[in-house]
Backbone as a printed PyTorch tensor [residue, N CA C, xyz], in Angstrom:
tensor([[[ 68.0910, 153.5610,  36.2400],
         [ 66.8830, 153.0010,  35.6560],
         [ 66.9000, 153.2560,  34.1540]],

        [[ 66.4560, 152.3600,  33.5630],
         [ 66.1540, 152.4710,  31.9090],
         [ 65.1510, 153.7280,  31.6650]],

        [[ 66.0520, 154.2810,  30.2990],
         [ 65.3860, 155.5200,  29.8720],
         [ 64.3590, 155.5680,  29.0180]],

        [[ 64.4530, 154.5040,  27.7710],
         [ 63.6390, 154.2520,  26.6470],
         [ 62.9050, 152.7980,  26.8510]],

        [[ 61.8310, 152.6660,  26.2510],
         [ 61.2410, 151.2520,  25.8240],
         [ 62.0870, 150.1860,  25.6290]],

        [[ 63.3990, 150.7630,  24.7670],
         [ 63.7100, 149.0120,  24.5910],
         [ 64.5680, 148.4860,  25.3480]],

        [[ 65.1530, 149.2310,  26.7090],
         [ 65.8750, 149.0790,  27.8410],
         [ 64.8300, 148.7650,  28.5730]],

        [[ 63.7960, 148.7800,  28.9440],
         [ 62.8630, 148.3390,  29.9880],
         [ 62.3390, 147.3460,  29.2820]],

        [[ 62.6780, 146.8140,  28.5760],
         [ 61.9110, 145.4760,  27.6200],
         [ 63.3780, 144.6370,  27.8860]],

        [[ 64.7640, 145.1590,  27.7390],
         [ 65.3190, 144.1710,  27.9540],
         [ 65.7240, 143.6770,  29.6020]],

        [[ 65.0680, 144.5510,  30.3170],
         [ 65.0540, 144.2780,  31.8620],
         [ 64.1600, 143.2580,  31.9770]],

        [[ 62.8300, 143.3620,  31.6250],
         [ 61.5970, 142.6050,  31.6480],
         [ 62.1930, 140.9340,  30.8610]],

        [[ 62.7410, 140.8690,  29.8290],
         [ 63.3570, 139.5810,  28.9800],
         [ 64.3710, 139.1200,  30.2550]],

        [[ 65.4640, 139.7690,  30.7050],
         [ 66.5540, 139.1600,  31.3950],
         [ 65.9680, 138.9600,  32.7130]],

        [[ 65.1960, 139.2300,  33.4800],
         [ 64.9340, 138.8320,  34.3650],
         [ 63.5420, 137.4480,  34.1910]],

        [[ 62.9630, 137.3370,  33.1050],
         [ 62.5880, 135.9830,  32.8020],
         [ 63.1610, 134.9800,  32.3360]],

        [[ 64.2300, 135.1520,  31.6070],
         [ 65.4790, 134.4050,  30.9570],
         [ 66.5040, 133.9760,  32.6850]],

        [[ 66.4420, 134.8000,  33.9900],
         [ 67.0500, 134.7060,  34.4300],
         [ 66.6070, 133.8750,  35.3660]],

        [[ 64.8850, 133.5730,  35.4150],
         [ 64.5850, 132.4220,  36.0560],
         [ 64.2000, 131.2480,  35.2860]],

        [[ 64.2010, 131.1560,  34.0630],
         [ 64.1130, 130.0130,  33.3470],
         [ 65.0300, 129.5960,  33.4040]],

        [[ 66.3720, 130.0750,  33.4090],
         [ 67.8030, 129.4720,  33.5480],
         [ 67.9130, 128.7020,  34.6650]],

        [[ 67.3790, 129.3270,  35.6950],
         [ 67.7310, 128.8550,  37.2340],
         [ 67.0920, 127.6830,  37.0850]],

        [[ 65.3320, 128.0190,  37.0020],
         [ 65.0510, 126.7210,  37.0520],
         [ 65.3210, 125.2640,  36.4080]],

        [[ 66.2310, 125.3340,  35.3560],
         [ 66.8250, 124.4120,  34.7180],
         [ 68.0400, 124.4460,  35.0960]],

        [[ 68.8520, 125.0330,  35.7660],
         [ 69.8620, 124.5240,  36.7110],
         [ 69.3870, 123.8370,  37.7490]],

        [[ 68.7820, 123.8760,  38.4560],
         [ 68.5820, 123.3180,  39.4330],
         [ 67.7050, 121.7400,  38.9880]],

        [[ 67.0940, 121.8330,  37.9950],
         [ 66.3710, 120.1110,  37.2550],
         [ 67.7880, 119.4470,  37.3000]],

        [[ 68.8550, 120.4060,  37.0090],
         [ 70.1540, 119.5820,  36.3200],
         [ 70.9240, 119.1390,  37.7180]],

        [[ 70.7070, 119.9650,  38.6460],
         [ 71.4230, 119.6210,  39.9520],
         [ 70.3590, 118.1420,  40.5350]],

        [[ 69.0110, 118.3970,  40.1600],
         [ 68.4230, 117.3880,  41.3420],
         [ 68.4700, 115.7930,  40.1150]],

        [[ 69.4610, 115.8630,  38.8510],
         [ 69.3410, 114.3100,  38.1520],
         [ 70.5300, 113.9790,  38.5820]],

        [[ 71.5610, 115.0490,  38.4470],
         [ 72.9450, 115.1530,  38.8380],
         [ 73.0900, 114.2400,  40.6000]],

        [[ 72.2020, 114.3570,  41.3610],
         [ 71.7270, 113.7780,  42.7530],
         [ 71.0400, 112.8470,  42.7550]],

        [[ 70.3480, 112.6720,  41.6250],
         [ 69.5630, 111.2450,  42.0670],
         [ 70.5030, 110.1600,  41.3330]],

        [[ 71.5590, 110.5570,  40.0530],
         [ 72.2260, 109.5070,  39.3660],
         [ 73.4660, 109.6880,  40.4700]],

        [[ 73.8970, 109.7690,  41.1390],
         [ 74.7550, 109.6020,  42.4790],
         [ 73.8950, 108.7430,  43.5390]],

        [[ 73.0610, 109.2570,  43.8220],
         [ 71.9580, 107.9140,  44.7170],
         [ 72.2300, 106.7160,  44.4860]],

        [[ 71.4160, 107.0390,  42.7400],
         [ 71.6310, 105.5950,  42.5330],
         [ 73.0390, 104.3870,  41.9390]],

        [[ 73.5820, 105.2820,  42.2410],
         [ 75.1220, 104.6040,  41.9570],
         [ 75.6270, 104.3540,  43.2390]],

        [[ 75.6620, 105.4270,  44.7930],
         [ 75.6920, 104.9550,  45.7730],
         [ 74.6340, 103.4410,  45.8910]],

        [[ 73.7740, 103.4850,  45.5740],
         [ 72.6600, 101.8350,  45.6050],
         [ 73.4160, 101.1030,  44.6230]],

        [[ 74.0300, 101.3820,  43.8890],
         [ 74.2110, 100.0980,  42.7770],
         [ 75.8940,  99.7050,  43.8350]],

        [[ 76.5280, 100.5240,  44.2660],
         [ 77.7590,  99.9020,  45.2690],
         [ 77.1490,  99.5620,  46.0400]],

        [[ 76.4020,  99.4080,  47.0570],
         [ 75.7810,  98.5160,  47.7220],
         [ 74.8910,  97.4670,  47.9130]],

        [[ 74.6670,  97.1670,  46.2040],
         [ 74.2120,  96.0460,  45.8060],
         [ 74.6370,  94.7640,  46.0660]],

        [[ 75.9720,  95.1640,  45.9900],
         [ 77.3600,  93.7270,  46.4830],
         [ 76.8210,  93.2300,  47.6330]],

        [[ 75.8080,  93.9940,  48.3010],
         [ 74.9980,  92.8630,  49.6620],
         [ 73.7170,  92.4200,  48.8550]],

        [[ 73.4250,  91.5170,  48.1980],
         [ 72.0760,  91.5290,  47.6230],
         [ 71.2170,  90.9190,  48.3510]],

        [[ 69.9120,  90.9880,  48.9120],
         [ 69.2330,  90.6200,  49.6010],
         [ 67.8870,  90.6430,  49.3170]],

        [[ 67.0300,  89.7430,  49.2960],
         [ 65.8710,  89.1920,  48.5650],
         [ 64.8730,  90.3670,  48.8910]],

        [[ 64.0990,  90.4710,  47.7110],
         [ 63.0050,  91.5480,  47.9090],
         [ 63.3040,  92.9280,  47.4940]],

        [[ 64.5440,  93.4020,  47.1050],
         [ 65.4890,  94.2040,  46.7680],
         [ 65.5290,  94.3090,  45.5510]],

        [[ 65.9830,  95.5630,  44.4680],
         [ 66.0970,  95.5200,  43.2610],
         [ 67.3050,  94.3420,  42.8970]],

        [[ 67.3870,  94.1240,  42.0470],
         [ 68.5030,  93.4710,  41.9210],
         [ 69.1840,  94.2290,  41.0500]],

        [[ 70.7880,  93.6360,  41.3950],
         [ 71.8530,  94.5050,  40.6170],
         [ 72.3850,  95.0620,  39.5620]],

        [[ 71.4860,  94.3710,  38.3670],
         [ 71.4270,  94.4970,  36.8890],
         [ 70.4350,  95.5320,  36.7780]],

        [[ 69.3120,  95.1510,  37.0320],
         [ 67.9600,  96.2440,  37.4760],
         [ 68.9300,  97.6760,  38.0860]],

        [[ 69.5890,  97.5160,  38.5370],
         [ 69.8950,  99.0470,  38.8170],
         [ 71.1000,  99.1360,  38.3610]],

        [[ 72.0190,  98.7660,  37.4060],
         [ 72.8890,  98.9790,  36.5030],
         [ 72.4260,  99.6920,  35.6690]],

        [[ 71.3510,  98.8610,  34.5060],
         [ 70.4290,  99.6240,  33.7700],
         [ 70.3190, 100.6940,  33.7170]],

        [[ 69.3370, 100.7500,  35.5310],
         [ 68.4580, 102.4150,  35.6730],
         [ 69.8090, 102.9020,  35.8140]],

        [[ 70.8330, 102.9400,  36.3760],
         [ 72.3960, 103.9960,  36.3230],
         [ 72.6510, 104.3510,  35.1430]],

        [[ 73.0980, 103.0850,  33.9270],
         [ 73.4840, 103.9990,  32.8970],
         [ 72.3170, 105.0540,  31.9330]],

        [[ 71.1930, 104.4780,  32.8670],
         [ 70.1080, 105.6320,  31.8030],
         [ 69.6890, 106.5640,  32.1610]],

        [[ 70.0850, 106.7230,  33.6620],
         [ 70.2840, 107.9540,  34.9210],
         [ 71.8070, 108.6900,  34.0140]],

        [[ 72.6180, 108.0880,  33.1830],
         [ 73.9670, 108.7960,  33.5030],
         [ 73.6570, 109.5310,  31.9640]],

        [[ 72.8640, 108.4380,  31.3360],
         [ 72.3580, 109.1400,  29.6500],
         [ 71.5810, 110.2820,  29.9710]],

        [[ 70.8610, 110.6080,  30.7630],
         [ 69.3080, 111.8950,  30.8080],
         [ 70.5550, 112.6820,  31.4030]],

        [[ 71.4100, 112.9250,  32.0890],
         [ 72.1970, 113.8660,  32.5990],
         [ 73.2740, 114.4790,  31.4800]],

        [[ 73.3990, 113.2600,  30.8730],
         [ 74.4950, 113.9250,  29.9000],
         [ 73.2610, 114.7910,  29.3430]],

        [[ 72.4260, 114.5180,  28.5800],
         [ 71.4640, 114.6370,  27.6130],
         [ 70.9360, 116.5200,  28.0900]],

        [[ 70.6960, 116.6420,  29.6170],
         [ 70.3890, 117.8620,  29.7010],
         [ 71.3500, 118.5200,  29.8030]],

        [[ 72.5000, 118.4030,  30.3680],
         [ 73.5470, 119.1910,  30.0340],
         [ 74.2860, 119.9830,  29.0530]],

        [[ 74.0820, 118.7940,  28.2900],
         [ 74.1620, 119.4990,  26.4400],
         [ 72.7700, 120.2460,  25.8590]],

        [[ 72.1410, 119.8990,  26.3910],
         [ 70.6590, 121.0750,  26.1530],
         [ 70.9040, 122.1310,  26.7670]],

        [[ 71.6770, 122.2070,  28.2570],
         [ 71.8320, 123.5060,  29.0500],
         [ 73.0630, 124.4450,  27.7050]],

        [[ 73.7780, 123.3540,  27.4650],
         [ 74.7260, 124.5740,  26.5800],
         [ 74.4070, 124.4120,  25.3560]],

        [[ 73.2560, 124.2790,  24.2500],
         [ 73.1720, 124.3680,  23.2630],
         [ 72.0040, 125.6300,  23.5180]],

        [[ 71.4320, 126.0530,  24.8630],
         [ 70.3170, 126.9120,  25.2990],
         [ 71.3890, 127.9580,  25.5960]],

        [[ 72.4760, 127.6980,  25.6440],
         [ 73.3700, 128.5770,  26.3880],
         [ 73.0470, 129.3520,  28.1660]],

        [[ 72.8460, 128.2240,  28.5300],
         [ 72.1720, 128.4510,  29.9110],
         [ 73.4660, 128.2020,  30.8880]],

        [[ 74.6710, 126.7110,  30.4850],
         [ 76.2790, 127.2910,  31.2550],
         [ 76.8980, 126.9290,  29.8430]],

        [[ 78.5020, 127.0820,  30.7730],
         [ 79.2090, 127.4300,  29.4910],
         [ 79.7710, 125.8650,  29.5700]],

        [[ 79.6190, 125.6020,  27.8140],
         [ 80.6940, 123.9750,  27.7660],
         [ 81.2590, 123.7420,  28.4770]],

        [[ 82.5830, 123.9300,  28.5000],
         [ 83.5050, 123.5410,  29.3670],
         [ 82.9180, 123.3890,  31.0250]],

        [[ 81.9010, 123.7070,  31.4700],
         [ 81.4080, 123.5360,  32.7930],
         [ 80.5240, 122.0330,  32.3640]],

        [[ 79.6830, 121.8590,  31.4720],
         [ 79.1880, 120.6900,  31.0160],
         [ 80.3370, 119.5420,  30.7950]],

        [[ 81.2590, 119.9940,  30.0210],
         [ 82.4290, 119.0800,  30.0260],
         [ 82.3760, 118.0970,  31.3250]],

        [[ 83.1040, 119.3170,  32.3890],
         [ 83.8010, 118.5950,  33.1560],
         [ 82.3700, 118.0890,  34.2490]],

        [[ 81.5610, 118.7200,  34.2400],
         [ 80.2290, 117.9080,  34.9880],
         [ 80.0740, 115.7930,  34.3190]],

        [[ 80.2130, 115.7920,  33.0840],
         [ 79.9010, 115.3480,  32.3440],
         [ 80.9480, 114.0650,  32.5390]],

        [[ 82.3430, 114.8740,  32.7900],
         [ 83.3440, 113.9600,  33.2590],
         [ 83.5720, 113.3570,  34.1480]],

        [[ 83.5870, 114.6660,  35.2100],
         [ 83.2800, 113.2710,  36.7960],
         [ 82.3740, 112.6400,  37.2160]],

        [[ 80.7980, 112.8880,  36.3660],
         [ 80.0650, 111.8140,  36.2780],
         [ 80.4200, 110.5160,  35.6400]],

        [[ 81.3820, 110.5470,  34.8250],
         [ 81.3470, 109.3950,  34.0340],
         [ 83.1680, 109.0060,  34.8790]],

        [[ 83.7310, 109.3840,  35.3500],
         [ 84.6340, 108.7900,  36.0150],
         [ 84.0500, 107.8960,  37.1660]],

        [[ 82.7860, 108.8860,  38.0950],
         [ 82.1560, 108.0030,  39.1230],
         [ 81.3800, 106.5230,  38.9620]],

        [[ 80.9020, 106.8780,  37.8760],
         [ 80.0490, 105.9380,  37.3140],
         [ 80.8340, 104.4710,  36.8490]],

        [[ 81.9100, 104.8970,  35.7220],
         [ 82.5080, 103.3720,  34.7150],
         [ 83.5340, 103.1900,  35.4910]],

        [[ 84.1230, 103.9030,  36.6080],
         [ 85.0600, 103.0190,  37.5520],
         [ 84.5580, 102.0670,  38.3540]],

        [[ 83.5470, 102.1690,  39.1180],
         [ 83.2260, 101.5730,  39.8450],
         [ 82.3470, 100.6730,  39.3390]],

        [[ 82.0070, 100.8800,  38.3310],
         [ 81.0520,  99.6080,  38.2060],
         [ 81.7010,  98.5520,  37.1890]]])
């Protein structure tokens, strides 16, 4: 256990730092899941069927699903919340999934 004040102050900081982190990992996991959704929907657009978004309509929302992901990712490492190179390659096989297939 911490002996002085400013060891029990930095227990009290890292364990709030340690759920602000989380909870912005996990914002980053659930855009990271919905811009896969909707790219699984934009490959199955190739059935288009009336009443349905149409396929441009969700091209769009994909590449601006694939922009807000990049966008927090580089906020996660300019917060230093992961390390670059984990943003990198997040960053990459999103964008391999994404501009191949479409």
């Amino acid at each position: 256990m911490a002996n002085n004040r400013s060891a029990k102050k930095r227990i009290r900081i890292n364990k709030r730092n340690n759920i602000q982190n989380n909870s912005y990992k996990s914002l980053i996991k659930y855009y990271e899941k919905t811009h896969l959704n909707l790219l699984k929907e934009y490959k199955n657009s190739e059935n288009f069927v009336e009443g349905q978004s149409t396929p441009d309509n969700v091209k769009k929302t994909l590449l601006d699903s694939f922009a807000l992901v990049a966008s927090r990712l580089d906020r996660a490492v300019k917060k230093k919340i992961i390390h670059k190179n984990t943003a990198i390659r997040k960053k990459n096989n999103l964008f391999k999934k994404t501009f191949t297939t479409s």
